[in-house]
N, CA and C of each residue as an Amber inpcrd file, in Angstrom:
protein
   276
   0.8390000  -1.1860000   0.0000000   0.0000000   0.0000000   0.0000000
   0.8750000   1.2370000   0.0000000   0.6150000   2.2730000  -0.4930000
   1.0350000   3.2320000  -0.2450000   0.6310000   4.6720000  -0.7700000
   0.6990000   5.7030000  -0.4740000   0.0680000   6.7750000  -0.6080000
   0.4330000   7.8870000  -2.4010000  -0.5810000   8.0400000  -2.9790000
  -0.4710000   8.7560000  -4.4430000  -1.4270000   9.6460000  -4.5690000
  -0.8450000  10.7070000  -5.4990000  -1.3190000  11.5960000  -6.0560000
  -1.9660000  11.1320000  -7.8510000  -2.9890000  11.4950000  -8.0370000
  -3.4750000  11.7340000  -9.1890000  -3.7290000  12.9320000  -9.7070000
  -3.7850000  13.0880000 -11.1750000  -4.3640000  13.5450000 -12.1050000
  -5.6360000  13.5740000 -12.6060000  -6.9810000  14.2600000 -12.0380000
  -7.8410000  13.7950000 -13.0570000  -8.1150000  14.4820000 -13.9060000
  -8.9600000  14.0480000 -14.8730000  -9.1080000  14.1040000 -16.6960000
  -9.3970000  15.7000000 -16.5380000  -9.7100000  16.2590000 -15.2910000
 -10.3130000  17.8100000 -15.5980000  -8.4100000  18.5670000 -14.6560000
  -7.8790000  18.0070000 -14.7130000  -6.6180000  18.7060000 -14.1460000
  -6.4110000  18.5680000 -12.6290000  -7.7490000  18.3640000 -11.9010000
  -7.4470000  18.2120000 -10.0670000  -7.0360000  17.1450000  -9.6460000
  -6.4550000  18.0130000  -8.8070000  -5.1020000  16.9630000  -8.5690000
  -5.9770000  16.7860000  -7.0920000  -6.2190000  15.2370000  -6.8770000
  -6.1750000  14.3360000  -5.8890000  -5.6130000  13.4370000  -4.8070000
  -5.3260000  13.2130000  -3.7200000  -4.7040000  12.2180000  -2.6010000
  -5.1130000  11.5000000  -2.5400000  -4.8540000   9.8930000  -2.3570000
  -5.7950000   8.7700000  -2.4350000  -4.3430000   8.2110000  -1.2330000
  -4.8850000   7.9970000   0.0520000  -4.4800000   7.6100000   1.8330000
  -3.5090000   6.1900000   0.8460000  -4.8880000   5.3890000   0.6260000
  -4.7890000   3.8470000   0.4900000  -5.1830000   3.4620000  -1.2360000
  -3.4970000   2.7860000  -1.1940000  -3.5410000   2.2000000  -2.9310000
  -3.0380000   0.9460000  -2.8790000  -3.0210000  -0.0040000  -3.6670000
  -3.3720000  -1.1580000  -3.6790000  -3.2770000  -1.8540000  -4.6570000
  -2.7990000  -3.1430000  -4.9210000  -3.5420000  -4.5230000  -5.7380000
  -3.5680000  -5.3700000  -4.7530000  -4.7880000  -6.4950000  -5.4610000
  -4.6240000  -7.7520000  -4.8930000  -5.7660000  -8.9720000  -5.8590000
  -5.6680000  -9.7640000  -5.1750000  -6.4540000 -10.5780000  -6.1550000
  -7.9230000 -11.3000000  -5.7140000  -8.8840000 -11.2240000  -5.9720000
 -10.0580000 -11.3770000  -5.3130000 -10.7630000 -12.6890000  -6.6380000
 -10.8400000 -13.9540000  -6.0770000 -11.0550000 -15.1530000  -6.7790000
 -10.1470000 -15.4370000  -8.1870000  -8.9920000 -14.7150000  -8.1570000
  -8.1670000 -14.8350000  -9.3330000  -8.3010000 -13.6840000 -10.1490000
  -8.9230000 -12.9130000  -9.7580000  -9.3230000 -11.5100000 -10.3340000
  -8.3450000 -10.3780000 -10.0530000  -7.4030000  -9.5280000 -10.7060000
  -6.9060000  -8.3000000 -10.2150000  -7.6880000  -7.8000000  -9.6300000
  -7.7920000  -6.8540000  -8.6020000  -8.8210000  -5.8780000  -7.6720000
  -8.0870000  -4.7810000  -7.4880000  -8.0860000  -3.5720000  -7.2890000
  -7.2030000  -2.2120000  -7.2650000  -8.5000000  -1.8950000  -5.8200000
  -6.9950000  -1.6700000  -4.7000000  -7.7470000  -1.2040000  -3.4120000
  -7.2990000   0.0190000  -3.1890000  -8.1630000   0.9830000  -3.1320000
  -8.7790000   2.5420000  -2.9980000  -9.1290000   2.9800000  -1.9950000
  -8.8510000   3.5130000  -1.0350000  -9.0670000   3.9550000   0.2610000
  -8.4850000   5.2770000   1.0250000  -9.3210000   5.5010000   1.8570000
  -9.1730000   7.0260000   2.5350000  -8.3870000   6.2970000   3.7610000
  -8.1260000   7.3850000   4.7720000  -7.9710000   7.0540000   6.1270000
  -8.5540000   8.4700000   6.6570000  -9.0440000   8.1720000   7.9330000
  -9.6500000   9.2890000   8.5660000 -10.0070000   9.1540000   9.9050000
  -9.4500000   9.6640000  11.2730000  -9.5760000   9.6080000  12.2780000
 -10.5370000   9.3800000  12.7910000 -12.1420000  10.5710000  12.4010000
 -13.3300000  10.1600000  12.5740000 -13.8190000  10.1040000  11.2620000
 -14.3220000   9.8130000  10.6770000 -15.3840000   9.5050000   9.6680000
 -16.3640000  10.2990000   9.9530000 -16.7820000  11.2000000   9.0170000
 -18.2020000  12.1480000   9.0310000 -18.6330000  11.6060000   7.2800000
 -19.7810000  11.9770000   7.2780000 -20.6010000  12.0140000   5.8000000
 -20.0440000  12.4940000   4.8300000 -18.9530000  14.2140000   5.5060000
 -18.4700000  14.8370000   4.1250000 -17.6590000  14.1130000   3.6270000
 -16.6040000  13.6260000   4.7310000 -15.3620000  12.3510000   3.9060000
 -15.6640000  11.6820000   2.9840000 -17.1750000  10.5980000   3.0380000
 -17.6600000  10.0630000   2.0760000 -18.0920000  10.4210000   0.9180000
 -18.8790000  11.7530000   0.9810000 -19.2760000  12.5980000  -0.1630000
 -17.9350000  12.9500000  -1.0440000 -17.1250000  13.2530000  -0.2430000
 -15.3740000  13.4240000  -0.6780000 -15.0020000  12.3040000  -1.8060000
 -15.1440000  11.4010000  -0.8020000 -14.5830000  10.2410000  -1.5520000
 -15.3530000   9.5960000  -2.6140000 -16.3320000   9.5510000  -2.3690000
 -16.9730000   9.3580000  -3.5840000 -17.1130000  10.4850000  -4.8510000
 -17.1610000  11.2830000  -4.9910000 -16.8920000  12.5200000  -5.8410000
 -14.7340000  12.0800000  -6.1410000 -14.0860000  11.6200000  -5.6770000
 -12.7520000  11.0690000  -6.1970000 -12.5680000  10.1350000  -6.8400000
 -13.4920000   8.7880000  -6.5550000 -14.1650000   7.7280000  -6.9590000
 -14.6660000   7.9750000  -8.3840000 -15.1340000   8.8440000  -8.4400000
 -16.0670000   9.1950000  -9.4270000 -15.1980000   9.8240000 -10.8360000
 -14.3230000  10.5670000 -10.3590000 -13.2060000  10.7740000 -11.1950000
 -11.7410000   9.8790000 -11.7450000 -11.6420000   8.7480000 -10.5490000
 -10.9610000   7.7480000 -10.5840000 -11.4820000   7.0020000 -11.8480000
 -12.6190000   6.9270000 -12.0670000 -13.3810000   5.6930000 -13.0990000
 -12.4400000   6.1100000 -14.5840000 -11.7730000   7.5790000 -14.6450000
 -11.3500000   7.4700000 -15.9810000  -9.9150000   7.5560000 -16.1920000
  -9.2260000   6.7000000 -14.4800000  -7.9380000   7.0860000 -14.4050000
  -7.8440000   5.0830000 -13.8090000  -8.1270000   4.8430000 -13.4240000
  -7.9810000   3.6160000 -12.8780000  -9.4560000   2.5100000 -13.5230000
  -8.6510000   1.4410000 -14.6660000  -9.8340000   0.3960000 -14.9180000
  -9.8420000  -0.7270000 -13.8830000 -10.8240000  -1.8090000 -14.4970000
 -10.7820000  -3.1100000 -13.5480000 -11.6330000  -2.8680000 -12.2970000
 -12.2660000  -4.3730000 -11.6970000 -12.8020000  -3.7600000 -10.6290000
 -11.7230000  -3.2360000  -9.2350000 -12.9500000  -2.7220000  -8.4850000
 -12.1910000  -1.4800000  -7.1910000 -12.6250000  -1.7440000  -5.8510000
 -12.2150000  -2.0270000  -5.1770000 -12.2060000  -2.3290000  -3.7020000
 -12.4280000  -1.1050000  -3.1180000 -13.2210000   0.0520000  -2.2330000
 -13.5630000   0.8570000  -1.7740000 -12.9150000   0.8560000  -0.5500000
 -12.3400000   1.5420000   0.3140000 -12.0910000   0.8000000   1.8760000
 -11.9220000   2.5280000   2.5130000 -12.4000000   2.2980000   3.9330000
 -12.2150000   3.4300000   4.8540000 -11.5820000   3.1410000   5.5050000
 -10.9920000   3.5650000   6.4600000  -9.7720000   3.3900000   7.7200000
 -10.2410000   4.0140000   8.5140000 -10.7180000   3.7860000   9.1290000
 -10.9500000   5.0040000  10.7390000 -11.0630000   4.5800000  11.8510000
 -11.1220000   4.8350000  12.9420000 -11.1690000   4.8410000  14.5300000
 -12.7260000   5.0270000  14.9960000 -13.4460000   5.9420000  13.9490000
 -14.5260000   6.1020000  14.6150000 -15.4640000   6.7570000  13.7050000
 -16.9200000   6.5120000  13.7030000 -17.5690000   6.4250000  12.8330000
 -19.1850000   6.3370000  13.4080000 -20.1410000   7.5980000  13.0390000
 -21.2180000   7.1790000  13.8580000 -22.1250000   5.9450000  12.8400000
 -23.3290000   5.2970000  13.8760000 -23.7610000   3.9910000  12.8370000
 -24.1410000   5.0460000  11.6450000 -24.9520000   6.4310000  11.2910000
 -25.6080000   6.2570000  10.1850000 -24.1100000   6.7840000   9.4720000
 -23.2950000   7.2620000   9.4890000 -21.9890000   7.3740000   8.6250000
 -21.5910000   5.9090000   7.8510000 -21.0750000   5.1880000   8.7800000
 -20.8420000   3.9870000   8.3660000 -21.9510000   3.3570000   7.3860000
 -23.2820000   3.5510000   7.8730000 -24.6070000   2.8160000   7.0740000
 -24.2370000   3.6890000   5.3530000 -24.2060000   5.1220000   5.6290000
 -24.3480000   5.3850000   4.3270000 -22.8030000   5.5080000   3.4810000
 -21.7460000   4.8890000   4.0420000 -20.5130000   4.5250000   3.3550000
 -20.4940000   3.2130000   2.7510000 -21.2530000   2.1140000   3.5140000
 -21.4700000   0.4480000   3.4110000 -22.9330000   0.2160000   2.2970000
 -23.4430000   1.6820000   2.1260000 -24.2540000   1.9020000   1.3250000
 -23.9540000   2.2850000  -0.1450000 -23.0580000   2.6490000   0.1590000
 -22.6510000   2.9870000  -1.9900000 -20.7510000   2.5490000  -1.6020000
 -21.4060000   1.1430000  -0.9330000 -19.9240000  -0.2450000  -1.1930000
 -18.5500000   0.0460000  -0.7510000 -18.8810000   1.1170000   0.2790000
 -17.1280000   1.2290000   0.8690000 -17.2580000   0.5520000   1.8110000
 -16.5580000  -0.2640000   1.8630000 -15.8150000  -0.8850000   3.5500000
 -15.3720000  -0.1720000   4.2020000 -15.7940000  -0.3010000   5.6840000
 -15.5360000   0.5760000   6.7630000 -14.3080000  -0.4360000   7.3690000
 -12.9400000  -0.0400000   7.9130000 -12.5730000  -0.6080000   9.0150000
 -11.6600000  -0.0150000   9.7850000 -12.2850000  -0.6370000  10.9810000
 -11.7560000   0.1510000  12.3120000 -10.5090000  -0.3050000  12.7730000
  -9.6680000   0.7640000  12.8460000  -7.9860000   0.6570000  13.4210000
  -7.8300000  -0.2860000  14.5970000  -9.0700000   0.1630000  15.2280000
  -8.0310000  -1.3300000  16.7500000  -9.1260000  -2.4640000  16.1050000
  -9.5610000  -2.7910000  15.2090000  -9.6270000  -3.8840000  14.7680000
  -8.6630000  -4.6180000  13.3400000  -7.9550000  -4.1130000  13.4450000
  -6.7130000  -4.3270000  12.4680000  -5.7430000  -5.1940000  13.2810000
């Protein structure tokens, strides 16, 4: 894993925490992820709006993942809701 900057197709330049391969049933998978102390809604709105620009910088399927410490339930509900994995640091 380790931490990169992108390019996207409109010139903004992006941070992406958590980058990645791995292989999921023999499948390449590219893992995509934030890190964030607490987790609020905007992070997600964040990240998904990066996500969203990623689609014309990164093919193949994409592993979504959050990193955080803390996270209220409806944050987490609406991150686990448009397919990011939530996971919590002292459960690592």
């Amino acid at each position: 894993f380790l931490r990169k900057y992108f390019t996207l197709p409109d010139g903004t330049e992006v941070e992406i925490n958590v980058l990645g391969k791995g292989l999921k049933n023999g499948d390449e998978v590219t893992i995509i992820g934030e890190a964030k102390s607490i987790l609020e809604g905007k992070d997600v709105d964040r990240f998904l709006d990066v996500l969203e620009g990623l689609k014309q910088v990164v093919s193949g399927q994409v592993l979504r993942i959050f990193v955080t410490h803390s996270a209220r339930p409806s944050v987490e509900r609406f991150a686990t809701d448009n397919r990011i994995q939530v996971i919590y640091t002292y459960e690592l």
